[in-house]
C-alpha positions in Angstrom: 32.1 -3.0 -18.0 30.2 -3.2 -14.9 27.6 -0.4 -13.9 28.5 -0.9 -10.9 31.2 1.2 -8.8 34.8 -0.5 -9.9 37.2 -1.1 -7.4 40.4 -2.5 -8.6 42.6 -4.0 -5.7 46.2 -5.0 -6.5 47.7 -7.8 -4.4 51.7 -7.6 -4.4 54.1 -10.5 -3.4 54.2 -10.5 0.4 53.5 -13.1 2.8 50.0 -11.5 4.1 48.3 -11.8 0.0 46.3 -13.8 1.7 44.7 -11.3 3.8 43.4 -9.8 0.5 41.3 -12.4 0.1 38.6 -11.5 3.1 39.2 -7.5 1.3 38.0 -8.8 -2.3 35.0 -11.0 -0.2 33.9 -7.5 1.5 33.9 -5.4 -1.1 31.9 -8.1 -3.1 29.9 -8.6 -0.8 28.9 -4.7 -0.8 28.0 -4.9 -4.4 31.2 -3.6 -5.5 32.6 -4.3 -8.9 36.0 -5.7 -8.1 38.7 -6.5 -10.1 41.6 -8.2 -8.8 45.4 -7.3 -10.5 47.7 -9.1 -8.8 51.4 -9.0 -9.7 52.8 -12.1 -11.4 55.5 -13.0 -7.9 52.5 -13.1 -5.8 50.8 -15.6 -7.9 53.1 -18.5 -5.8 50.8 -17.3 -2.8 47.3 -16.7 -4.0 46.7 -18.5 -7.4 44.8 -16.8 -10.2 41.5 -19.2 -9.9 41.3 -18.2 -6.4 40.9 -14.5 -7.2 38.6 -15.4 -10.3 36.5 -17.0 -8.1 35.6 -14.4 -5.1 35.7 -11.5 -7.7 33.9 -13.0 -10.3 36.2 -11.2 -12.7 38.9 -12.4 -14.8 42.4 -11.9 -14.0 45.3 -9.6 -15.6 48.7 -9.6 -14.6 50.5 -8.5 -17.6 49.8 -5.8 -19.8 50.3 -8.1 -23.4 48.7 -10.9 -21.8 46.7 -12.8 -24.9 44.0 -12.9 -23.0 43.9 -9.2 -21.7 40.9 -7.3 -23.9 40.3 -5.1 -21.1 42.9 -2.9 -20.6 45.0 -1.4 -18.9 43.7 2.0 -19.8 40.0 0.9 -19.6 40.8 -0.5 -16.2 42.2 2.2 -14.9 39.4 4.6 -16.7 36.5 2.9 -14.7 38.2 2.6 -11.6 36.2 4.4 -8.7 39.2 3.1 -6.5 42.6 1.5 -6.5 43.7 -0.5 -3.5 47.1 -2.1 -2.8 46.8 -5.2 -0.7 49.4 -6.0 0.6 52.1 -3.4 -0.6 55.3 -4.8 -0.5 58.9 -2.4 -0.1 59.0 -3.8 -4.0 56.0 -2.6 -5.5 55.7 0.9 -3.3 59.1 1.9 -5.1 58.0 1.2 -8.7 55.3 3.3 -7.8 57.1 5.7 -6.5 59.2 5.4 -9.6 56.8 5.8 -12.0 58.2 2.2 -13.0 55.1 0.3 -15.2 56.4 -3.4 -16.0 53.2 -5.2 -15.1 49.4 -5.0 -15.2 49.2 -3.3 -11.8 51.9 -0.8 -12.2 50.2 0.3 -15.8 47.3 0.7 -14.1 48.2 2.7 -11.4 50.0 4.8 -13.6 47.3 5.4 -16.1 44.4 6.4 -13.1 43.0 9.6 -11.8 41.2 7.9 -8.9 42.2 7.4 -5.2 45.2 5.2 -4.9 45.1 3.3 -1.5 48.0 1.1 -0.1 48.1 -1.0 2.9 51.7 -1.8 3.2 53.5 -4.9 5.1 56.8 -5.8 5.0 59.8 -6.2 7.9 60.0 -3.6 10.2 63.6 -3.2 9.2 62.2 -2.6 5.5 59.8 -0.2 6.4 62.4 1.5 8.4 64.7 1.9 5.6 65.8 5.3 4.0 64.7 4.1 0.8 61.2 3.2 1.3 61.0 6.1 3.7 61.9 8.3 1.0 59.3 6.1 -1.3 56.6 6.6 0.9 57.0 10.4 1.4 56.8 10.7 -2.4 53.9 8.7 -2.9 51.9 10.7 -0.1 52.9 13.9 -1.7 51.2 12.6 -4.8 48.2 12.0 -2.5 48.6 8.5 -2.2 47.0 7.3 0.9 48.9 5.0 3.4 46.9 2.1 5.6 49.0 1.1 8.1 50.8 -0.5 8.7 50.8 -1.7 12.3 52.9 -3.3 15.1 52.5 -6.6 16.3 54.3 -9.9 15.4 55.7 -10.3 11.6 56.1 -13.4 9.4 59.7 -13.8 10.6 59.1 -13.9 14.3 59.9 -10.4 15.6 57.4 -8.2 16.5 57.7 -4.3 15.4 56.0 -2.3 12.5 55.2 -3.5 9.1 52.3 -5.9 10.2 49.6 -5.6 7.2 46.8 -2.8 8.9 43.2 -5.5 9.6 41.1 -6.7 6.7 38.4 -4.7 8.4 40.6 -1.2 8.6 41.4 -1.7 5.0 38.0 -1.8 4.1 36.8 0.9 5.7 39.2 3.3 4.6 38.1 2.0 1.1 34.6 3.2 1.8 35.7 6.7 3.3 38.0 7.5 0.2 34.3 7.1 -2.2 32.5 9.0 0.3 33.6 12.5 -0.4 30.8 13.8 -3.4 27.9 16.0 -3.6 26.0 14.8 0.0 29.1 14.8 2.4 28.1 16.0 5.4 23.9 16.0 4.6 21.8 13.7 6.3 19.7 11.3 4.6 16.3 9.2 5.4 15.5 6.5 3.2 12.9 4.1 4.1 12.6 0.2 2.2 11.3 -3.0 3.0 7.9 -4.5 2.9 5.8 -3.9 6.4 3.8 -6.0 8.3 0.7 -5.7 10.3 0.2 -8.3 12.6 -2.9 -10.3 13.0 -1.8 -12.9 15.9 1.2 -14.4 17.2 2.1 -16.0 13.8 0.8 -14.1 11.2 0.6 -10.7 9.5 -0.5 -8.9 6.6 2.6 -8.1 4.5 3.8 -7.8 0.8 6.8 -9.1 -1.6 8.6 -6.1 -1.3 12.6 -7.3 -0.9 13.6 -3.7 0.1 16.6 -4.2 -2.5 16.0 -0.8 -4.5 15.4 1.4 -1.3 19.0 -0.3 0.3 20.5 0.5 -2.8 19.6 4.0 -3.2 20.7 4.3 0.3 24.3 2.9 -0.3 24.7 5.1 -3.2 23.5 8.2 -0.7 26.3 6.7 1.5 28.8 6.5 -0.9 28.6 9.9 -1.8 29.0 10.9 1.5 25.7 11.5 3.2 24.9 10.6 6.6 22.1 7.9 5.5 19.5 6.6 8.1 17.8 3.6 6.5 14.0 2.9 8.2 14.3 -0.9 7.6 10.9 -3.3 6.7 11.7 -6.7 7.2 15.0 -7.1 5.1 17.0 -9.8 4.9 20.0 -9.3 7.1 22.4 -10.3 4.4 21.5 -7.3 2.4 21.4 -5.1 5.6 25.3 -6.1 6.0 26.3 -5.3 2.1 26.0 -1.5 3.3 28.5 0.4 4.2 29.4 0.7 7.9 28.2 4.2 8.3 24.6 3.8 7.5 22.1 4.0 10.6 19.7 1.2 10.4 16.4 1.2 12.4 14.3 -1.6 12.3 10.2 -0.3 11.3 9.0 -3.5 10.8 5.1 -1.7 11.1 3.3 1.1 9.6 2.7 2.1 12.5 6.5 2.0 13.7 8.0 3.4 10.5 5.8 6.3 10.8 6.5 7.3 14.4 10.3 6.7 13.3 10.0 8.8 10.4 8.0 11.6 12.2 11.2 11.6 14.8 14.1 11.8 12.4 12.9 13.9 9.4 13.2 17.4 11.2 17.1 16.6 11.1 16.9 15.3 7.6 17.6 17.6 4.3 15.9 14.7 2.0 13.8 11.7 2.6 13.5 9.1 0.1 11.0 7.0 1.2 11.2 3.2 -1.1 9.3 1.1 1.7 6.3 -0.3 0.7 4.0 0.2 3.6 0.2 -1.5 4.2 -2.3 0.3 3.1 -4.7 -1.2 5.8 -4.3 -3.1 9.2 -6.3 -5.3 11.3 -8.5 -3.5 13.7 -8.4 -6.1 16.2 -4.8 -8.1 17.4 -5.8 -11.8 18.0 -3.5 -12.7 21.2 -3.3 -16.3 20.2 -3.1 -17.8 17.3 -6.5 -17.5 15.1 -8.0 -21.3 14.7 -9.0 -22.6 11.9 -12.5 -23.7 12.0 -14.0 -26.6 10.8 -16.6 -26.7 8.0 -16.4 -22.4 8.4 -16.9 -21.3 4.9 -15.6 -18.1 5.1 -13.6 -16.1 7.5 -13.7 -12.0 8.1 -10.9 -9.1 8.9 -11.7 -6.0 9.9 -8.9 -3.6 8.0 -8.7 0.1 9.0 -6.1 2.4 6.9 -2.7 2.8 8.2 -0.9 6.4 8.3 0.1 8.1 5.1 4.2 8.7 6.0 5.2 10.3 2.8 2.0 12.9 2.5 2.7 13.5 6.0 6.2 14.3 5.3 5.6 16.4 2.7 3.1 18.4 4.8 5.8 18.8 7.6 8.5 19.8 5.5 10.2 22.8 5.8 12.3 25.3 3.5 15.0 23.5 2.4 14.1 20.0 2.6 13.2 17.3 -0.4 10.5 14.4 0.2 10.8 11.7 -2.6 8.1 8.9 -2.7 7.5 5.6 -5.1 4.2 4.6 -6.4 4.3 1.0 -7.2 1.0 0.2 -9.5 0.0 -2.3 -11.2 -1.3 -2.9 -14.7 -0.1 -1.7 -18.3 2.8 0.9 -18.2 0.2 3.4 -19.4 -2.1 2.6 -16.6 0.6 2.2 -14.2 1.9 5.8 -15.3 -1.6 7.8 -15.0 -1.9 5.8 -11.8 1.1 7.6 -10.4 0.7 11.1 -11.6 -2.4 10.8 -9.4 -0.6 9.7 -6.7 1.8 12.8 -7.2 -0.8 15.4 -7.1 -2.8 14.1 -3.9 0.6 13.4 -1.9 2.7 16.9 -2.6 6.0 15.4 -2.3 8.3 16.9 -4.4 9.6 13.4 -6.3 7.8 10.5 -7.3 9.3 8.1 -8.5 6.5 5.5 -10.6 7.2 2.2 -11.2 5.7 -1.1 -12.4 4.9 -4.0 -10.3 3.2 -7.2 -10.2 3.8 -11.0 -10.0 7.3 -11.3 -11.9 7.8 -7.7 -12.2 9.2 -4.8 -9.9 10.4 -7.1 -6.6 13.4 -8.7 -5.8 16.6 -9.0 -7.8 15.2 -7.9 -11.5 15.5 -4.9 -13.8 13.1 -2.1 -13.1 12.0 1.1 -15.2 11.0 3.9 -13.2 9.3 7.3 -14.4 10.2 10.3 -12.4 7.3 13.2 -11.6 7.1 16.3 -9.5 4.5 17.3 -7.3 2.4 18.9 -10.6 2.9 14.9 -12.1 5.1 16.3 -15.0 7.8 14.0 -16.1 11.4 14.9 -15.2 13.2 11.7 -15.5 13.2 8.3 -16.4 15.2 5.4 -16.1 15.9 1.5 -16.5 18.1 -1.3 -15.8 19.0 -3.1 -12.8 18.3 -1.6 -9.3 22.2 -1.1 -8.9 21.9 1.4 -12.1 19.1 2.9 -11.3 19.9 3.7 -7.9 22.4 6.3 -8.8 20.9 8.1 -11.2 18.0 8.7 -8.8 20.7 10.0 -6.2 21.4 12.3 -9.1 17.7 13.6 -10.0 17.2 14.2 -6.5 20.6 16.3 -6.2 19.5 18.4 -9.0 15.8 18.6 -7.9 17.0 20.0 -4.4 19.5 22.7 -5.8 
């Protein structure tokens, strides 16, 4: 299984299946671990290759299935979430029933975590004593209801039993994972690579993606903190994987992250702060492109240092608050860790979080290993794997650091 947070989303045989297509795509897309359960009817509407294929899972619809190593009790162990799209009159009262005659069903019947359903059906269906009765079961099992909506059905007629939007479904996805340890607590997490500018066209910069500082601040978000993300030059793509609720303010400068940081960390209870910022930046801004000159041998900058935002922060913070920092170093991993235990002692935040970087190691899309010090540079942690396993168990140290 996936280290990633599982959602399983069951797809019953109404007309709107379809519309669980653009759910799968967006929970993907947020770096959600989704598996797909549809029940064996609503196969004639959306074919099992389909839901292979945006999930990147495979696909269970009975529980002695030859092909079904997973589970149905592994399944519904690592669930973080279980949601219904679309639920049908049909599969709402076999839930309701406790009735288990398919994947889904076992499933639901064998999990702990939220159950969502986004119902649609004919407003005459819905309206019906029996699935009223169904549905009033189901929520006093704390089953929570989507929708559904009025506007024009399948048949022609307009009333309730429309399938709630893709976009509603989603969100109330995200909301049901936020409750945890940091609902309510504001967060400041800083990523990205910054650049100082040197003309029009260029700038001094680094390779930093700002993938692990985007997704320690989903994990933050999914655990219910209010998360403002100070954002280096990231690609947009991985900007729109978070979840909705995360605040995200362009610092594409030392200079402007610093001012940005300065501004929101007296409302903050912890900053995490992942960006790699410029240590130095060009004394003089060239208005117009700097020319290349012929037969000139060499060619001079003159560099002054930037701001130092995290020992800054930790010099401003008050009772109460936590200031985490990276040192990225380069070099053997017992260099790179005597490197950072410096760092630790000269910047007094209260986490550092050491890792190792260079040419095919610490940027982008790769596993990491990251040693963990307090301000005295002892070692309280340390970790490794990909960024998306990483990132929680930071979340974690920090939690435990700040109690």
């Amino acid at each position: 299984m996936s280290q990633r947070r599982q959602i399983i989303v069951g797809v019953g045989a109404g007309i709107a299946a379809y519309k669980a297509t653009h759910v799968v795509r967006a929970l993907v897309k947020a770096n959600f671990d989704v598996w797909v359960i549809p029940t064996p009817a609503s196969l004639k509407m959306i074919g099992e290759i389909t839901w292979q294929a945006i999930s990147g899972n495979p696909v269970y619809t009975q529980v002695d299935a030859p092909s079904s190593g997973v589970g149905h009790i592994e399944l519904a162990r690592e669930a973080s979430a279980i949601v219904v799209v679309p639920a049908t009159a049909d599969l709402l009262a076999r839930v309701a029933h406790g009735i288990a005659n398919d994947m889904l069903t076992n499933v639901i019947l064998a999990a702990d975590c939220p159950l969502l359903v986004a119902p649609a059906m004919h407003t005459n269906m819905w309206e019906n004593p029996a699935t009223r009765k169904n549905v009033q079961t189901l929520q006093a099992r704390g089953v929570r209801f989507i929708g559904p909506v009025a506007g024009a059905l399948s048949s022609g007629d307009q009333g309730l039993g429309r399938l709630a939007a893709e976009e509603d479904i989603y969100a109330e996805v995200i909301t049901a994972l936020s409750a945890g340890d940091w609902q309510g607590q504001k967060v400041m997490v800083s990523a990205g690579g910054t650049r100082e500018a040197l003309d029009p066209v260029r700038f001094l910069g680094n390779r930093s993606s700002g993938r692990f500082g985007v997704e320690i601040a989903r994990q933050f978000a999914w655990q219910g903190a209010q998360v403002t993300l100070l954002a280096a030059n990231i690609e947009s793509a991985l900007l729109e994987s978070l979840p909705a609720g995360v605040e995200i303010v362009a610092t594409p400068s030392a200079g402007q992250m610093h001012q940005t940081a300065l501004e929101y960390f007296p409302q903050m209870q912890v900053a995490v702060m992942a960006a790699a910022v410029a240590d130095y930046q060009p004394v003089d801004f060239q208005s117009e492109k700097i020319k290349k000159i012929p037969n000139q041998r060499e060619f001079s900058l003159r560099l002054r240092p930037t701001a130092d935002i995290l020992a800054d922060l930790a010099s401003k913070k008050r009772p109460g608050q936590l200031v985490a920092g990276f040192a990225a170093e380069t070099g053997s991993w017992e260099r790179v860790l005597q490197l950072g235990k410096e760092k630790a002692l000269r910047k007094g935040a209260d986490i550092i979080f050491i890792n190792q970087v260079g040419a095919e190691t610490g940027f982008g899309d790769i596993a990491t290993k990251v040693c963990a010090v307090n301000s005295e540079g002892s070692e309280i942690g340390q970790f490794s794997g990909t960024k998306p396993q990483v990132a929680p168990q930071l979340v974690t140290l920090v939690r435990q650091q700040l109690q």
